[in-house]
C-alpha positions in Angstrom: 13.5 4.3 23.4 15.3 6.2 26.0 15.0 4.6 29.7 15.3 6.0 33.0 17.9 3.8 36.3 17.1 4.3 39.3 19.9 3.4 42.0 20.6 3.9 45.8 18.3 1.5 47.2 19.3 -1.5 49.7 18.5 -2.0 53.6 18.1 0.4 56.5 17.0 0.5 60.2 13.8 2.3 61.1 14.9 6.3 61.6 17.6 5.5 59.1 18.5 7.4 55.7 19.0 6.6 51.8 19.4 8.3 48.8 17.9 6.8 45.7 19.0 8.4 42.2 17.5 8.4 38.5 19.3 8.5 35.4 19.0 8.2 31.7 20.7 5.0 30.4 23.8 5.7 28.7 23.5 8.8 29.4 21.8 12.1 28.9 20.1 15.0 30.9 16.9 15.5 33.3 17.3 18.4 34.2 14.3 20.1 31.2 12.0 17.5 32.3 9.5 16.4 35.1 10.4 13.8 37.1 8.2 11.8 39.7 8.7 9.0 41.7 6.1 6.5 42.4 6.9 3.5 44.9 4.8 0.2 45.3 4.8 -2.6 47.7 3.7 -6.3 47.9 -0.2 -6.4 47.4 -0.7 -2.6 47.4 -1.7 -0.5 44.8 1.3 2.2 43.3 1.7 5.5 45.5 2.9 8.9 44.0 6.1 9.8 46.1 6.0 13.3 44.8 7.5 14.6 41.5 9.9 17.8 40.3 9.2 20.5 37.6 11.7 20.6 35.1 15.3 23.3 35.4 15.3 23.4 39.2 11.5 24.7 39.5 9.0 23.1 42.2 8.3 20.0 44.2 5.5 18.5 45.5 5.1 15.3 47.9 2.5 12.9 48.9 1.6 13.8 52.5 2.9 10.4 53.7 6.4 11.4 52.9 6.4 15.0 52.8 8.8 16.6 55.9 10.8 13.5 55.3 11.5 13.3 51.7 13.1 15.6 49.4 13.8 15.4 45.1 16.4 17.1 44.2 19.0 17.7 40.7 22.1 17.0 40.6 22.9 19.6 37.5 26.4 18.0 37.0 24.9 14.4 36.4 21.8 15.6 35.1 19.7 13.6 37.2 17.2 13.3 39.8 17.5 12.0 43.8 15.5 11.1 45.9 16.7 11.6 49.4 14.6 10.1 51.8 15.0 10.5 55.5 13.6 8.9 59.2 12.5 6.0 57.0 9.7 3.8 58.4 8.6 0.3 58.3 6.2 1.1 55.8 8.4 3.5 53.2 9.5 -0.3 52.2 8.6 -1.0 48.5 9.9 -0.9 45.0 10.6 2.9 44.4 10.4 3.8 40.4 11.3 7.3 38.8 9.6 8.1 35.8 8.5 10.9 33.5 6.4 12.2 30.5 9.2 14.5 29.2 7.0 17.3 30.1 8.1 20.4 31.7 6.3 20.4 34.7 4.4 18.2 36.8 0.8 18.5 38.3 1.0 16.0 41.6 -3.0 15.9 41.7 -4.0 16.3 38.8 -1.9 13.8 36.7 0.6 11.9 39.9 3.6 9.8 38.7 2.4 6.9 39.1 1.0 7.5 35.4 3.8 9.0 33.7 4.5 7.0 30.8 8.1 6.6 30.8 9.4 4.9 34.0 12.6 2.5 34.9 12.9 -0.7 36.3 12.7 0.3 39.8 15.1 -0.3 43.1 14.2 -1.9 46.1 13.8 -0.1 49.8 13.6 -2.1 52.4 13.3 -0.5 56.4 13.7 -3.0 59.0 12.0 -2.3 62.3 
């Protein structure tokens, strides 16, 4: 079964900047494909991050992070980042990129957080 990484994650001050990438293990390309990320912290319930349409088409964001984050491909590496700026105390959580191999993605009407194919996840954390 083919499995999506996700990387980038770590520490950073309040205001601060990181950029979190999604690949397929041992390789292969995105860049056809949907790809959302979802993000969940202790004792809260999974929050769609917002998602990309499939060879460079549109985004969409959650309004908690839209202005401030950005998905983007990376066409050489065939994969997906996440670049997330002015990061806040409560962006902290376990960010997850996943997808259902579908063309395009429909934020509202079918959000990440339900895609079927996800990875393992890497941890945010923003310090005050």
């Amino acid at each position: 079964q083919v499995q999506l990484v996700e990387s980038g994650g770590g520490v950073v001050q309040t205001g601060g900047s990181l950029r979190l990438s999604c690949e397929v293990k041992g390789g292969g390309q995105l860049d056809y494909f949907a790809i959302g990320w979802f993000r969940q912290a202790p004792e809260k319930e999974r929050e769609a991050v917002g998602c990309i349409n499939g060879l460079g088409g549109g985004t969409a964001y959650a309004d908690s992070v839209k202005g401030r984050f950005s998905i983007t491909r990376d066409t050489n590496k065939g994969s997906v980042n996440l670049q997330m700026n002015n990061l806040r105390p409560e962006d902290t959580a376990v960010y997850y990129c996943a997808t259902d191999w579908a063309p395009a993605c429909s934020f509202s009407r079918r959000p990440p957080t339900e895609y079927d194919v996800r990875g393992q996840g890497t941890q945010v954390t923003v310090s005050p």
